[in-house]
C-alpha positions in Angstrom: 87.2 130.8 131.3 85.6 127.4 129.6 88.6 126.0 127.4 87.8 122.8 125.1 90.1 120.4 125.3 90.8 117.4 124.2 93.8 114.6 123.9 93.7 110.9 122.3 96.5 108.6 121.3 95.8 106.5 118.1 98.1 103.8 118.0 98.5 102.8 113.6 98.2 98.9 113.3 100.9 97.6 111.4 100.1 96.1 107.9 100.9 93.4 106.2 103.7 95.5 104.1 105.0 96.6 107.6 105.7 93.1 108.8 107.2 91.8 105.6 109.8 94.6 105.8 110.4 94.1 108.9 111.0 90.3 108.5 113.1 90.5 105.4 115.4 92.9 106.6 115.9 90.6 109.7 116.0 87.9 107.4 118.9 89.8 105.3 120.9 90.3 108.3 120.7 87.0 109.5 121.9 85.5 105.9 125.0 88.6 105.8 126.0 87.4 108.9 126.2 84.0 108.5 127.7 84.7 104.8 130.3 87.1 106.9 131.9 84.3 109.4 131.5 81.2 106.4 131.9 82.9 103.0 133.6 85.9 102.9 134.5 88.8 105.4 133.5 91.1 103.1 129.6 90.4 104.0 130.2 92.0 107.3 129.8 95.5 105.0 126.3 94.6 103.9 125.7 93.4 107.7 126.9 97.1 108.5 124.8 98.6 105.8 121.6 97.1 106.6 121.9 97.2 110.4 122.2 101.1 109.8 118.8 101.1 107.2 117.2 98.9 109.9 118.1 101.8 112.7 116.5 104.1 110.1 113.0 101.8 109.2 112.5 99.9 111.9 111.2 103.2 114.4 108.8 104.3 111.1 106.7 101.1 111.4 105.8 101.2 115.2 103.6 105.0 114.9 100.8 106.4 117.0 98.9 110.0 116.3 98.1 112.0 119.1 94.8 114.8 118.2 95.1 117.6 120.7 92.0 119.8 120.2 92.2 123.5 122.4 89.6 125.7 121.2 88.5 125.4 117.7 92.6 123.8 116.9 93.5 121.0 116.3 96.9 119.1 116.5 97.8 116.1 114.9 101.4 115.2 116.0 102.9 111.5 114.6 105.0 109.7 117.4 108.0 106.7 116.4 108.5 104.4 118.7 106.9 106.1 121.6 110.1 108.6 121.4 109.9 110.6 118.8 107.4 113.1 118.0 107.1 115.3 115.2 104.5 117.7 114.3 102.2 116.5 111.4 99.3 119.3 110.8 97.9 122.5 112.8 94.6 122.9 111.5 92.1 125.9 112.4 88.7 124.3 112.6 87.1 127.4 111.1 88.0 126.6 108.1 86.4 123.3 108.4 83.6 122.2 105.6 82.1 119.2 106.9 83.0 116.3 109.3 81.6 113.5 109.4 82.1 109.1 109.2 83.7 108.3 106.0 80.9 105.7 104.9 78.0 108.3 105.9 75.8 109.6 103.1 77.2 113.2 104.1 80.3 112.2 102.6 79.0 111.1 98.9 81.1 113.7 97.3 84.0 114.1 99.0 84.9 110.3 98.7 84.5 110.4 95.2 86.4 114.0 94.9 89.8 113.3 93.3 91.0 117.2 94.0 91.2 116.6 98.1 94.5 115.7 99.2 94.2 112.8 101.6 96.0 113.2 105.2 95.4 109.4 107.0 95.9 109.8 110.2 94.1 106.9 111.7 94.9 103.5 112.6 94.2 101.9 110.0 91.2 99.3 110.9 88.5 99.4 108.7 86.4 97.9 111.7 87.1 100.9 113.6 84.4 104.2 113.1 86.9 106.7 111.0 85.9 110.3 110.2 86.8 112.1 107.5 87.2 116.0 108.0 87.1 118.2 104.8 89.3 121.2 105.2 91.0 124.1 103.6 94.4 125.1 104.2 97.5 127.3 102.9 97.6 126.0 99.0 94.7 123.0 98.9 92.0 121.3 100.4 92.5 118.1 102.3 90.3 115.1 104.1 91.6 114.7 106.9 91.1 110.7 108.4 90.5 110.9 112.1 89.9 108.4 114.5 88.3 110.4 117.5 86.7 109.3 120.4 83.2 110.7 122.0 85.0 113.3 123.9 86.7 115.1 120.6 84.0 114.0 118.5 81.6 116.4 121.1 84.1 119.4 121.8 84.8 120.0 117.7 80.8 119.9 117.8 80.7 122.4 120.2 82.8 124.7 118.1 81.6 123.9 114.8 78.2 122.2 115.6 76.5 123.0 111.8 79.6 121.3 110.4 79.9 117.9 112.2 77.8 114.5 112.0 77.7 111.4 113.6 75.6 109.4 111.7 
């Protein structure tokens, strides 16, 4: 039996937002601390306090999305700090409208839609060719961002090929 299938890792570039959190809760830390051995003891609270938030934040800014397409499904699982992975969206490619790159004439409407619930699962390069998918699920419709290589791209085209466009 021929099973498609196909697996990609898309690591998420951190933003500019990303780094500025990350830098000013170091930055708070650093300032606790040195409020905690010159000011007062009571600093070492805060120092507690943030170190905690940082535990929390920190793993949410470093993500990747693996797409794991097996026959006409597709998984899109979000992974923290290369440890923890979580399940994002299952979606049935039947259902599927259209696919196809997010500045291609195909998708005119849809860009401009303001009904479609936007799931962005790319990386979040704009130099980088990023498909949108549009796609019906349990209560709405979504566009999906992608970033899929040749290999997906071809196998969802094989499944759906009246639905998807590379142009």
């Amino acid at each position: 039996m021929n099973d498609l299938y196909s697996e990609l890792l898309v690591k998420k570039e951190q933003t500019l937002k990303d780094k500025a959190i990350k830098i000013l809760m170091i930055l708070l830390i650093v300032i606790a601390v040195a409020a905690g051995l010159v000011i007062t003891p009571l600093a070492w609270i805060v120092v507690l306090g943030l170190g905690i938030a940082a535990y929390f934040v920190f793993p949410n800014l470093d993500l990747e999305y693996e797409y794991v397409f097996v026959n006409g499904e597709l998984d899109i699982d979000r992974i923290a700090s290369k440890a923890k992975r979580k399940r994002m969206q299952s979606f049935d490619l039947a259902k599927m409208d259209i696919m196809a790159p997010v500045k291609s004439h195909r998708m005119d409407y849809q860009n401009h839609n303001t009904n479609l619930k936007v799931l962005d699962f790319s990386s979040g390069n704009p130099e980088h060719k990023i498909f949108a998918m549009i796609i019906s699920g349990e209560k709405e419709v979504y566009k999906v961002l992608l970033e899929p290589d040749q290999e997906l791209i071809s196998n969802i085209q094989k499944t759906c090929p009246r639905k998807v466009f590379v142009d």
